[in-house]
C-alpha positions as a Markdown table, in Angstrom:
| # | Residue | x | y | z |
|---|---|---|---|---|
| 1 | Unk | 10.1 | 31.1 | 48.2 |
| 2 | Unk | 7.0 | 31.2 | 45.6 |
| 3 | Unk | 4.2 | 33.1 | 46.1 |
| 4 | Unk | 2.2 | 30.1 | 45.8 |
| 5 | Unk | 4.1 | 28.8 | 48.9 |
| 6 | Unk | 2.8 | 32.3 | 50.5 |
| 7 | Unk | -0.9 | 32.1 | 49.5 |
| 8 | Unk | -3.2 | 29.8 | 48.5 |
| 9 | Unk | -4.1 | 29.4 | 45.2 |
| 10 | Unk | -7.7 | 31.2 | 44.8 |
| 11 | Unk | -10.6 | 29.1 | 44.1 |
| 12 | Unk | -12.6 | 29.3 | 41.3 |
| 13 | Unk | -11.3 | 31.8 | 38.7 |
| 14 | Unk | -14.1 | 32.9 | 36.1 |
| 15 | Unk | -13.0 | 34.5 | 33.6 |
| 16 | Unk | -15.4 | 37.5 | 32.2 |
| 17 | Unk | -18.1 | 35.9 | 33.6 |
| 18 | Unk | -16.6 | 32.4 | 31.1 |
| 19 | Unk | -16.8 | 29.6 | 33.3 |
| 20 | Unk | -14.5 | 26.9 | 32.1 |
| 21 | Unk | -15.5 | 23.7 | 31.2 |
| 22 | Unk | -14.6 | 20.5 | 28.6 |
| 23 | Unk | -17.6 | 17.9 | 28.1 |
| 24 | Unk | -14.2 | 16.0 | 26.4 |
| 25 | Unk | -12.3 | 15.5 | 30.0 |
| 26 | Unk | -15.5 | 15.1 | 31.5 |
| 27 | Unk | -16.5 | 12.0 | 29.9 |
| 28 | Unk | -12.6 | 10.3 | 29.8 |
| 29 | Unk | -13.3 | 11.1 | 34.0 |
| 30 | Unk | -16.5 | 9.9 | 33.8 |
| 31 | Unk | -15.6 | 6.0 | 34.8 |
| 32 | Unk | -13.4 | 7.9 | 37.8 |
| 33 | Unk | -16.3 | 9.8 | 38.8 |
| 34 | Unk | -18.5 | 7.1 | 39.2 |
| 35 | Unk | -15.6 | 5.0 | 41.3 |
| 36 | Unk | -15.0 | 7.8 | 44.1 |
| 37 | Unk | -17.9 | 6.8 | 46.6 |
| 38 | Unk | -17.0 | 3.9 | 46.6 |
| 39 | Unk | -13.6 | 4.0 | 47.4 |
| 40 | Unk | -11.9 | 3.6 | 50.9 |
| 41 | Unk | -12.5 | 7.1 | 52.8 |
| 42 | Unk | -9.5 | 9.1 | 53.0 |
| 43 | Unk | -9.4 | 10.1 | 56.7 |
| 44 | Unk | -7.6 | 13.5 | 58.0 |
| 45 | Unk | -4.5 | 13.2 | 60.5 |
| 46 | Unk | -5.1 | 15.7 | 62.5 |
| 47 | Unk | -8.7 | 17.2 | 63.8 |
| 48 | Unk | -9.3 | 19.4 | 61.1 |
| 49 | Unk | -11.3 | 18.3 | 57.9 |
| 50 | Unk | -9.8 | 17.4 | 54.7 |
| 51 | Unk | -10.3 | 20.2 | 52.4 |
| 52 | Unk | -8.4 | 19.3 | 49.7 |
| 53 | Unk | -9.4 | 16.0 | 48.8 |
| 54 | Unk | -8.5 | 12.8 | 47.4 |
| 55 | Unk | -11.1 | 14.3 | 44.7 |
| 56 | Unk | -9.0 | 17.5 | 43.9 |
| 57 | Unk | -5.6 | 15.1 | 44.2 |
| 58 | Unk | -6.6 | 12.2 | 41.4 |
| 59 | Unk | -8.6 | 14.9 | 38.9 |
| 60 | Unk | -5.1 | 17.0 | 39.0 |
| 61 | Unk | -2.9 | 14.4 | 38.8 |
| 62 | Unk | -4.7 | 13.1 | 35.8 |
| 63 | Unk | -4.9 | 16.4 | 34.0 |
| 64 | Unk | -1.1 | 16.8 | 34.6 |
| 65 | Unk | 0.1 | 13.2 | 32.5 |
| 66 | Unk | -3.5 | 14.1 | 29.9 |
| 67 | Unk | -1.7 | 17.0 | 29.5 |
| 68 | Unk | 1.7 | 15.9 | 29.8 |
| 69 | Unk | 3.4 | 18.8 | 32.2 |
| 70 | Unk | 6.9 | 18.7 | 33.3 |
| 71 | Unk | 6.5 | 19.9 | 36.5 |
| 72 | Unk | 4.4 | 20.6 | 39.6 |
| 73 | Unk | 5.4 | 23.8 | 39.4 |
| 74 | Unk | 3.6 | 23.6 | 35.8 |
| 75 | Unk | 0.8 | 22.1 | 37.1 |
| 76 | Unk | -0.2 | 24.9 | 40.2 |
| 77 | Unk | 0.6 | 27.6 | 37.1 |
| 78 | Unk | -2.0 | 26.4 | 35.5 |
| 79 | Unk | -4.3 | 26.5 | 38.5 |
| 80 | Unk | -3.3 | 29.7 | 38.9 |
| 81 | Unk | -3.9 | 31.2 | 35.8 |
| 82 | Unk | -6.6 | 28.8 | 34.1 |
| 83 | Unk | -10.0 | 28.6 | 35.5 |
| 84 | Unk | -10.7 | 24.8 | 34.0 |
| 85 | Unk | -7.5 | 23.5 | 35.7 |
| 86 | Unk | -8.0 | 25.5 | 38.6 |
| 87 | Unk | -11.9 | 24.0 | 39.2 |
| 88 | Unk | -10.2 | 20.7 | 38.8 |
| 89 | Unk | -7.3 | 21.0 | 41.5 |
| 90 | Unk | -8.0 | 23.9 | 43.9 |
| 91 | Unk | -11.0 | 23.3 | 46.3 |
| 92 | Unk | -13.5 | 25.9 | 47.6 |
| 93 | Unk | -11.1 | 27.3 | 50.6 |
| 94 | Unk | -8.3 | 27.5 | 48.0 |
| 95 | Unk | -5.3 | 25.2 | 48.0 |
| 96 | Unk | -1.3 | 26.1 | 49.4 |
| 97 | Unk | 2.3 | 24.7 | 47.4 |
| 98 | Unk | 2.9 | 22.9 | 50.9 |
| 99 | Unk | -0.9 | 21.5 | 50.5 |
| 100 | Unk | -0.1 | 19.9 | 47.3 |
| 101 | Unk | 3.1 | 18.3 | 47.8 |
| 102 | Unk | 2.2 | 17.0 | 51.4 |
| 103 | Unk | -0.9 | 15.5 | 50.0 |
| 104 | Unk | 1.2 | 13.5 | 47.1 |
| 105 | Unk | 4.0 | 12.9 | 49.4 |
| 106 | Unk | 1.8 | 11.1 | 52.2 |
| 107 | Unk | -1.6 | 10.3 | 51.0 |
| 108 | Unk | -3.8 | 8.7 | 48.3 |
| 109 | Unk | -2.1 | 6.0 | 47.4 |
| 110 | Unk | -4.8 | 3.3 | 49.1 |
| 111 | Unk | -7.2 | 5.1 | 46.7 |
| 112 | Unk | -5.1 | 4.8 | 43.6 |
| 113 | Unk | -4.3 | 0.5 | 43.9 |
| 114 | Unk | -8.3 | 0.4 | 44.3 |
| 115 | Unk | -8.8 | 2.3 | 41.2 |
| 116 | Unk | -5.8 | 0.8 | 39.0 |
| 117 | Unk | -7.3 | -2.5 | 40.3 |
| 118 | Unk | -10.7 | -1.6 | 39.3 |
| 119 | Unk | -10.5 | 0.2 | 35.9 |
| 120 | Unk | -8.2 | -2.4 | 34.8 |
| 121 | Unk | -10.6 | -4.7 | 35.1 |
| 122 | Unk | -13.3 | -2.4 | 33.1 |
| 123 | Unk | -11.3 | -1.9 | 29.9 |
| 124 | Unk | -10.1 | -5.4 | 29.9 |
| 125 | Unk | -14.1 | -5.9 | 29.6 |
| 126 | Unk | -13.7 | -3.0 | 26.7 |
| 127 | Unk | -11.1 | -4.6 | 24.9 |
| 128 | Unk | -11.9 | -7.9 | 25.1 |
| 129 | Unk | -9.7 | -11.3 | 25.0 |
| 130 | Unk | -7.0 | -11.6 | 22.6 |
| 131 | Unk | -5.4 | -15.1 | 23.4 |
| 132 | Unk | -8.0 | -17.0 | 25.0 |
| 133 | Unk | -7.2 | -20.4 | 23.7 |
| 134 | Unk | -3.5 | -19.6 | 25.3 |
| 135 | Unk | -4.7 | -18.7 | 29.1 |
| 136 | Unk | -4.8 | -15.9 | 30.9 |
| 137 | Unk | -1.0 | -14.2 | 30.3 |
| 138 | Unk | 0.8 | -12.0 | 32.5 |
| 139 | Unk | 4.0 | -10.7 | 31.4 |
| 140 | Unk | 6.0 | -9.0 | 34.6 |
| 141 | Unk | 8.7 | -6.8 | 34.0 |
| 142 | Unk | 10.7 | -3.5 | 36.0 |
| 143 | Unk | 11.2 | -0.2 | 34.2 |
| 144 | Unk | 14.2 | 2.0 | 36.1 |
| 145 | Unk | 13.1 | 6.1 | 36.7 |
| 146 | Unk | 15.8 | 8.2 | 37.1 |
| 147 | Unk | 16.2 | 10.0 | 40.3 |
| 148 | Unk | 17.9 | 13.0 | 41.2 |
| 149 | Unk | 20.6 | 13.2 | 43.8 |
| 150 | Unk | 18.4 | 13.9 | 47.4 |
| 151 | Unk | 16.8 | 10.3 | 46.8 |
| 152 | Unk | 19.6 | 8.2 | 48.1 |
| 153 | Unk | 16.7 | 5.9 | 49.0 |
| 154 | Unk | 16.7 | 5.0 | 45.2 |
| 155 | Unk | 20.7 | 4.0 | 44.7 |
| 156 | Unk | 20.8 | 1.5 | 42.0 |
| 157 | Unk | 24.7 | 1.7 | 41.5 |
| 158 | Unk | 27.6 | 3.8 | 42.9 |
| 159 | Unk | 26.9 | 7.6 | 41.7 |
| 160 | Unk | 23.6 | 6.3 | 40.3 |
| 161 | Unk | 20.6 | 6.6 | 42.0 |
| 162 | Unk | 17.4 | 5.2 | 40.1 |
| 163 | Unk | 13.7 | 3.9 | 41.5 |
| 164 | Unk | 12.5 | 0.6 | 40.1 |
| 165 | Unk | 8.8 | -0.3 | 39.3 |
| 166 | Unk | 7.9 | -3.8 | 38.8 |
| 167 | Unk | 4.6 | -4.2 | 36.3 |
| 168 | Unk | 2.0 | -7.2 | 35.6 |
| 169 | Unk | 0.6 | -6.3 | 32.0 |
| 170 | Unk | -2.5 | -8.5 | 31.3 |
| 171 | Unk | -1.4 | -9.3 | 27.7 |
| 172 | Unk | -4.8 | -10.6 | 27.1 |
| 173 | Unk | -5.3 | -7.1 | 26.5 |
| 174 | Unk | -2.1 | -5.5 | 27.2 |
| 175 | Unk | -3.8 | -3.8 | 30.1 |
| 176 | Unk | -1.5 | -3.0 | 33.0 |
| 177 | Unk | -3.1 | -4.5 | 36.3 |
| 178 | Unk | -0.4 | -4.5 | 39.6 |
| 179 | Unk | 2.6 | -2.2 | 40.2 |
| 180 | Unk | 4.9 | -2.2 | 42.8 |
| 181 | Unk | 7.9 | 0.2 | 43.4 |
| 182 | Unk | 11.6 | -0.6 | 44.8 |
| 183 | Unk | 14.8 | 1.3 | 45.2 |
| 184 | Unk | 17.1 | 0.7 | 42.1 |
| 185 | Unk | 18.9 | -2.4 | 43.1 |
| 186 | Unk | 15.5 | -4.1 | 44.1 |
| 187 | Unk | 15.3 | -7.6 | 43.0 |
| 188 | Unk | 12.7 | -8.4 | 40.8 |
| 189 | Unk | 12.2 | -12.3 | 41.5 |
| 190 | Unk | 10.3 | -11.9 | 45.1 |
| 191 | Unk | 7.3 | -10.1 | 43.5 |
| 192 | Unk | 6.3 | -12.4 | 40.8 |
| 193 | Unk | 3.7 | -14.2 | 43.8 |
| 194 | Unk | 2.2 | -10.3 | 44.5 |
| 195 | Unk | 2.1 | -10.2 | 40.5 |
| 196 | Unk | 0.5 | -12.9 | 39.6 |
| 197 | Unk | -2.6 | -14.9 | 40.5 |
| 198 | Unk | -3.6 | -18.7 | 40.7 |
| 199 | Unk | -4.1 | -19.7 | 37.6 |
| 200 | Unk | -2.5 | -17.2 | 35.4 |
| 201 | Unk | 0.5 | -18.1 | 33.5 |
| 202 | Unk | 3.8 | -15.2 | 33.8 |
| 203 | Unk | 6.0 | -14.1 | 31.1 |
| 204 | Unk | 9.5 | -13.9 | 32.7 |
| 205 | Unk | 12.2 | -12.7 | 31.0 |
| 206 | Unk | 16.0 | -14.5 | 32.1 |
| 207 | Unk | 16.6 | -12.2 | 35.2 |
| 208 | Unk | 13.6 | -14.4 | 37.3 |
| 209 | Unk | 15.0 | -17.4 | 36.4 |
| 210 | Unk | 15.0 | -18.8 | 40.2 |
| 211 | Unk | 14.7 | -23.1 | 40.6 |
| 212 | Unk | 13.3 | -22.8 | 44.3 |
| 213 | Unk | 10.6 | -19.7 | 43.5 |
| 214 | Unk | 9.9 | -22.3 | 40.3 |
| 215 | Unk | 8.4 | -24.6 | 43.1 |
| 216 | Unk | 6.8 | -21.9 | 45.2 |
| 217 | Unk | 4.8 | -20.7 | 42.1 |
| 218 | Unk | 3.9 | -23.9 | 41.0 |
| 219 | Unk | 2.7 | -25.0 | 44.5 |
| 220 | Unk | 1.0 | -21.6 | 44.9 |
| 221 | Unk | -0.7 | -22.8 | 41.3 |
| 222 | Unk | 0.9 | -20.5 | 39.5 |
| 223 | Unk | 2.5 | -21.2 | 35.9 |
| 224 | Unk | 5.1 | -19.5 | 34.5 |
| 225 | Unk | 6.7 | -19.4 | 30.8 |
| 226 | Unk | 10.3 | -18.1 | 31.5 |
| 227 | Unk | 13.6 | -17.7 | 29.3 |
| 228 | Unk | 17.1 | -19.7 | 31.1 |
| 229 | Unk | 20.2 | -18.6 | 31.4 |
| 230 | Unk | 22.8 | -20.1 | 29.1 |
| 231 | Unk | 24.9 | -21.5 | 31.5 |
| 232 | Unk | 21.3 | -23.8 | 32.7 |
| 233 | Unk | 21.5 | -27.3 | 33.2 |
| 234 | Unk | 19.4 | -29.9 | 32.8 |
| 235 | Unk | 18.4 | -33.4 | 32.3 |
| 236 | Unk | 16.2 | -35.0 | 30.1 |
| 237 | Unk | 13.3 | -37.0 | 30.8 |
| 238 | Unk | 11.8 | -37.9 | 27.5 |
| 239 | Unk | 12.1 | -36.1 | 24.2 |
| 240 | Unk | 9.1 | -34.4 | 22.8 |
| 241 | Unk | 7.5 | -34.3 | 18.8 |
| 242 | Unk | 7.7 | -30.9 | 17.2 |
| 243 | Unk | 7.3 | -29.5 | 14.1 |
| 244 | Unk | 10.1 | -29.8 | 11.9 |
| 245 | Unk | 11.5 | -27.1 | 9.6 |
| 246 | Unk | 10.9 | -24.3 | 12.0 |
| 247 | Unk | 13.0 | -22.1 | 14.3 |
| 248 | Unk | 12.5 | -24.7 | 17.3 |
| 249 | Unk | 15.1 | -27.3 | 17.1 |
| 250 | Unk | 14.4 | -28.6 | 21.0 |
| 251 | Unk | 11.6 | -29.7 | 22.9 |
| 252 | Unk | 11.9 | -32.1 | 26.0 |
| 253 | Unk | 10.7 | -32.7 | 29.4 |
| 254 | Unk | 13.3 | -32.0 | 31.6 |
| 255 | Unk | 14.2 | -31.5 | 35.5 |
| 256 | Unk | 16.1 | -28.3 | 35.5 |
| 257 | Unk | 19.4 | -28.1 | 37.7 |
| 258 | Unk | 22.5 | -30.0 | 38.1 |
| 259 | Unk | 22.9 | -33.5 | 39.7 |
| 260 | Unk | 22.9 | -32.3 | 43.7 |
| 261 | Unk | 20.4 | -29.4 | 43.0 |
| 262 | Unk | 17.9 | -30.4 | 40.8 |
| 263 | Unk | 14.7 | -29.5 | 40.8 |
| 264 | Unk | 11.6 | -32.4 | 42.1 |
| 265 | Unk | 9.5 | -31.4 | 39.7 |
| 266 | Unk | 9.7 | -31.9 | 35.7 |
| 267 | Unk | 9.6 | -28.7 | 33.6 |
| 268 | Unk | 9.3 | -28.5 | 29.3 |
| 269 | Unk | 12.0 | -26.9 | 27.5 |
| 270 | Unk | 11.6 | -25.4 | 24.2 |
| 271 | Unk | 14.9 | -24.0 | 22.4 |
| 272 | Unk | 14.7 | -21.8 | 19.4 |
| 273 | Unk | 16.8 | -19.5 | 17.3 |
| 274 | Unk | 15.5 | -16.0 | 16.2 |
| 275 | Unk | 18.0 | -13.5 | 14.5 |
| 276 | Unk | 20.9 | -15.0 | 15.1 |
| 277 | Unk | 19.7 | -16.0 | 19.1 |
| 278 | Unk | 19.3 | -19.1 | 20.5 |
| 279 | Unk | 16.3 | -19.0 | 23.3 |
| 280 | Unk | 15.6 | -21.7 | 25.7 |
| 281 | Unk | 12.0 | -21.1 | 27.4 |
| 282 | Unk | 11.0 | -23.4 | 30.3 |
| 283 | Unk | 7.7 | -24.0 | 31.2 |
| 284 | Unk | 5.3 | -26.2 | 33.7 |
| 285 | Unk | 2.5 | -25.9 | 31.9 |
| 286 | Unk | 1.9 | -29.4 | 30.0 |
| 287 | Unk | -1.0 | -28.5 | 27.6 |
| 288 | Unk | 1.0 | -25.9 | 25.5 |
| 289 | Unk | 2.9 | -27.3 | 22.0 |
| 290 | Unk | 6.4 | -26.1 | 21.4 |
| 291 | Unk | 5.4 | -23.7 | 19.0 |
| 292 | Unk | 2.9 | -21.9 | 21.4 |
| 293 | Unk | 5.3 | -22.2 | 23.9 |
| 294 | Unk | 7.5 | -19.9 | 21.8 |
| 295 | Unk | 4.7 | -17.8 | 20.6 |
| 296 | Unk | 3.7 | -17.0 | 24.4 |
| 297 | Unk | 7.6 | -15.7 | 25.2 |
| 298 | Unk | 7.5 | -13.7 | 22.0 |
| 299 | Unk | 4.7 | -11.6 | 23.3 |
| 300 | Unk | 6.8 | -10.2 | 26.4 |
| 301 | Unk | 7.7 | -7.8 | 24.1 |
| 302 | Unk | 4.4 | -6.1 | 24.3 |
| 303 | Unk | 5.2 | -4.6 | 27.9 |
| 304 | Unk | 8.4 | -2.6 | 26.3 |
| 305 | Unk | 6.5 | -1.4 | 23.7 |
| 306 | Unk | 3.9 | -0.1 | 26.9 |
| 307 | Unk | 6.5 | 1.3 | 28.8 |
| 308 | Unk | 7.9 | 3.3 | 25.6 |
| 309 | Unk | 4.4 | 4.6 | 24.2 |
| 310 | Unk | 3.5 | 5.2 | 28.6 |
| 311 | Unk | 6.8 | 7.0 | 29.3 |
| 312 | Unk | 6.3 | 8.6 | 26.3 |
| 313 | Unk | 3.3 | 10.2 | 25.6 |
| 314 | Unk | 1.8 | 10.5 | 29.1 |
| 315 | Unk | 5.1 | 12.1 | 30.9 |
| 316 | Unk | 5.3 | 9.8 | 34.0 |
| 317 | Unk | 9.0 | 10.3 | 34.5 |
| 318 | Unk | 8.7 | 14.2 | 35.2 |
| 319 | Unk | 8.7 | 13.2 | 39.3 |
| 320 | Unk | 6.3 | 15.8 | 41.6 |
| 321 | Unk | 7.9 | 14.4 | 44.7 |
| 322 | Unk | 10.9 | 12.5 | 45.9 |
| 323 | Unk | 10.2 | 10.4 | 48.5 |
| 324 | Unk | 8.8 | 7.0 | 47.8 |
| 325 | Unk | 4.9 | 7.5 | 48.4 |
| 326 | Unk | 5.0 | 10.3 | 46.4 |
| 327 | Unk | 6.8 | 8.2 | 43.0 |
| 328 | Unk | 4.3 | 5.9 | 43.8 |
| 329 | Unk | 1.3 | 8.2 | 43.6 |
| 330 | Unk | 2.8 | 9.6 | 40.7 |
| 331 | Unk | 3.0 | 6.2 | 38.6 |
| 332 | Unk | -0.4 | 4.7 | 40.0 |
| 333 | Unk | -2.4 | 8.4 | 38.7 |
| 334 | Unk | -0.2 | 7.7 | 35.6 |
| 335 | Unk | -1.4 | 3.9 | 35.2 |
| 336 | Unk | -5.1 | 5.2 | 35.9 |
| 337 | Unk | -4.6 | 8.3 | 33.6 |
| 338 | Unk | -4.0 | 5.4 | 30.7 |
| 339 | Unk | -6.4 | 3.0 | 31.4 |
| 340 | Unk | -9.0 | 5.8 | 31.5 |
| 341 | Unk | -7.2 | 6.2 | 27.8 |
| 342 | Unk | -8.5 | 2.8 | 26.8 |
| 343 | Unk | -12.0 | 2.7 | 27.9 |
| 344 | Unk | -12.5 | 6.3 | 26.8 |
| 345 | Unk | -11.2 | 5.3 | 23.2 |
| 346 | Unk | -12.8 | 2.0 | 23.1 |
| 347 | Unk | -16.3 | 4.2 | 24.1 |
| 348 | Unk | -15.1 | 6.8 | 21.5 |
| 349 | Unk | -13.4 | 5.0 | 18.4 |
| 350 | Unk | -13.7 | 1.3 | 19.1 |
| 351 | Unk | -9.8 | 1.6 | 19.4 |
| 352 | Unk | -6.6 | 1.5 | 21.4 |
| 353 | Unk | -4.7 | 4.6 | 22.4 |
| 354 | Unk | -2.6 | 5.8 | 20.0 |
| 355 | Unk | -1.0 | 9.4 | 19.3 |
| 356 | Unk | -3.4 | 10.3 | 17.0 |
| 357 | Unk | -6.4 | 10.2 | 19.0 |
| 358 | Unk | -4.6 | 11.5 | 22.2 |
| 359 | Unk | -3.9 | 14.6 | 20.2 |
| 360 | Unk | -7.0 | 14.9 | 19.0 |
| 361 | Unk | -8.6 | 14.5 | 22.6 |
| 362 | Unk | -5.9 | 17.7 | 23.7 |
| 363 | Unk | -6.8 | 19.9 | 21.0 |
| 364 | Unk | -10.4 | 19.0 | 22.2 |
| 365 | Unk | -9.9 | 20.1 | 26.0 |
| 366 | Unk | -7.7 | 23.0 | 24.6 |
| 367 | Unk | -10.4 | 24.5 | 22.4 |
| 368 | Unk | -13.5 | 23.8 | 24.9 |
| 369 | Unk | -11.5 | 25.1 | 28.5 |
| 370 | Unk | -10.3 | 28.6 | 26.6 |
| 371 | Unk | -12.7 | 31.4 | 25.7 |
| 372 | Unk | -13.4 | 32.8 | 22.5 |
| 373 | Unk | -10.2 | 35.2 | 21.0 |
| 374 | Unk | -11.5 | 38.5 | 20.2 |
| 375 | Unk | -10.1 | 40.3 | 17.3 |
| 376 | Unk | -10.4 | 43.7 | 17.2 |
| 377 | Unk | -9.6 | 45.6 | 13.6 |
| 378 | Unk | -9.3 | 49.3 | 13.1 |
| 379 | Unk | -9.2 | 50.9 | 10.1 |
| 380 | Unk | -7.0 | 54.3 | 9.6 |
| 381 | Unk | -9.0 | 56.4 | 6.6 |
| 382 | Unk | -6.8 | 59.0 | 5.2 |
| 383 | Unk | -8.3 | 62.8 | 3.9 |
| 384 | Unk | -5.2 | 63.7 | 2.5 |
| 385 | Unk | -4.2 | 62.6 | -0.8 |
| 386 | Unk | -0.4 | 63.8 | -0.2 |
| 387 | Unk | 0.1 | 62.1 | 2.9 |
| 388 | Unk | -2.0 | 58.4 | 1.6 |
| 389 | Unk | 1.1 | 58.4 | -0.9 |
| 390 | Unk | 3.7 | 59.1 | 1.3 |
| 391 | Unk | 2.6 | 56.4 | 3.5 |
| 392 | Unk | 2.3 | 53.8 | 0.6 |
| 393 | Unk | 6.0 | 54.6 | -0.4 |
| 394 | Unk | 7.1 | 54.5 | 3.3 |
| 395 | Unk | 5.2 | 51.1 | 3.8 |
| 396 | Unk | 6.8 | 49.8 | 0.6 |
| 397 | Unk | 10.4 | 50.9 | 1.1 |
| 398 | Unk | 9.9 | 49.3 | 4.7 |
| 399 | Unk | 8.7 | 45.7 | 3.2 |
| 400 | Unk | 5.6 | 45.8 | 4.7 |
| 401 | Unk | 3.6 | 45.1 | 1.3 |
């Protein structure tokens, strides 16, 4: 047992008299700060009052992926021994190990969908609208997490146990908006209609390829640009113009299915080869040519190259907790952490995150939070003339010149 576990942490460490604080990490909170009135009350359990609050729970969490630690055992450390972190985490009545890890385990995560759903909205305001003339574009996708052996919840295959989140990226401004989290073997087709709104169009990659939830989303108004499965079938309705001399050598409106399960409902097909693979993209939206039909499935790549540079840089993977709420917590302070990235960057340097700014804003929390190193010199003067000679040849002999 920890002596964290034992006590509470102590509230408010100064330091000489030097009260931490970073002007940096108070404006990238600044947008969070502003959000937490108005946010659904987190109520206690039990008749006592909450002391450590939803407050104290988001400002850690986002410190811990800012400052990417691999632990929550890194984390309280750091409360424990730095007076900036420990003004951010621990509240006035101190804060207990069992404190921290019941509160991620069981509550917050209400708060957190309000906020992802909020500031995704702001910095998609910040960024602006890249492919406006195309729609709004949604590509959804599921990143495994690995899992360690007590989450048997998680089981993605035999000896393998693995959680599954399921992401919509606004690719409008490749700003994550919804996230939901399965065990391993969670199928990914059901969530598309929590995903996605009326309206939007969906990037789906070959695994949601689904004829009947083709018909839901389109009845719920919902389009969809999706790659088929080679083995597809299909008939063809009318053959459509295209440019010539490209990668697309196919582009038809066709009813997807074979003869005694075909679908009602005409869908476009566009086939194309790129390096050496042949792709065949259906669609049911009527006003897009072949060629931005292909374009539109060529930018699903953008969510890998999130989940890399997320993963990455900001940590999310180094679990707090192991039951469900907790992962959950964990990825939605993660999500919030980056798209306070974005509109801080935006505010800062007109531009996306990127590894050289996000280094540049830890050096700047670094430098501000810790107090001035004093250096302390003292100089030896020798009398003797003897003994200043004999030092000089011991120093040399010994390399220190």
């Amino acid at each position: 047992m920890s002596i964290l576990s034992c006590s509470p942490l102590s509230p408010r460490i100064e330091e000489n008299g030097f009260v931490n604080a970073s002007p940096t990490f108070s404006s990238l909170l600044s947008p969070l700060e502003a959000h937490l009135p108005y946010l659904t009350p987190l109520v206690s359990g039990s008749n006592r009052p909450l002391t450590y609050t939803f407050a104290h729970q988001i400002r850690g969490l986002v410190y811990y992926h800012t400052e990417t630690c691999t632990s929550a055992q890194d984390l309280l450390f750091a409360a424990q021994s730095d007076g900036f972190v420990n003004g951010l985490l621990v509240p006035d009545s101190g804060l207990g190990e069992s404190t921290f890890y019941e509160a991620n385990a069981n509550r917050g995560s209400t708060q957190m969908v309000e906020l992802v759903d909020r500031f995704s909205k702001k910095a998609a305001k910040c960024v602006g609208i890249s492919y406006a003339e195309l729609g709004h574009l949604v590509v959804i996708d599921g990143s495994l997490i690995s899992a360690c052996l007590s989450m048997t919840w998680a089981d993605y295959r035999k000896n393998v146990r693995k959680a599954k989140m399921h992401l919509g990226l606004d690719l409008n401004g490749s700003i994550p908006r919804k996230m939901i989290l399965t065990e391993g073997k969670g199928a990914e087709r059901p969530f598309v209609s929590q995903l996605l709104e009326a309206g939007e169009t969906g990037i789906l990659d070959r695994g949601y390829q689904d004829h009947q939830r083709f018909a839901l989303w389109m009845k719920e108004g919902k389009h969809f640009v999706v790659r088929l499965k080679k083995n597809t079938q299909w008939k063809v309705l009318e053959n459509l113009p295209f440019e010539k001399g490209t990668a697309i050598f196919l582009f038809a409106k066709v009813l997807l299915g074979e003869d005694l399960h075909q679908m009602t409902r005409p869908l476009f097909l566009v086939g194309f080869k790129s390096r050496g693979k042949v792709y065949l993209i259906a669609t049911d939206r009527e006003d897009l040519t072949a060629e931005q039909i292909a374009f539109i499935y060529s930018l699903r790549w953008q969510v890998e190259t999130f989940f890399a540079w997320w993963k990455k840089h900001l940590k999310v993977y180094h679990l707090i907790s192991r039951n469900p709420h907790g992962i959950l917590v964990q990825l939605l302070s993660g999500l919030i952490t980056y798209l306070l990235l974005v509109i801080y960057f935006h505010q800062r340097y007109g531009q996306r995150p990127c590894v050289k700014y996000l280094r540049q804003l830890r050096w700047d929390i670094r430098h501000e939070t810790q107090p001035p190193i004093q250096i302390h010199i003292s100089f030896i003067i020798l009398a003797n003339r003897d003994l200043y000679q004999l030092s000089c040849l011991w120093l040399f002999q010994h390399a220190i010149f």
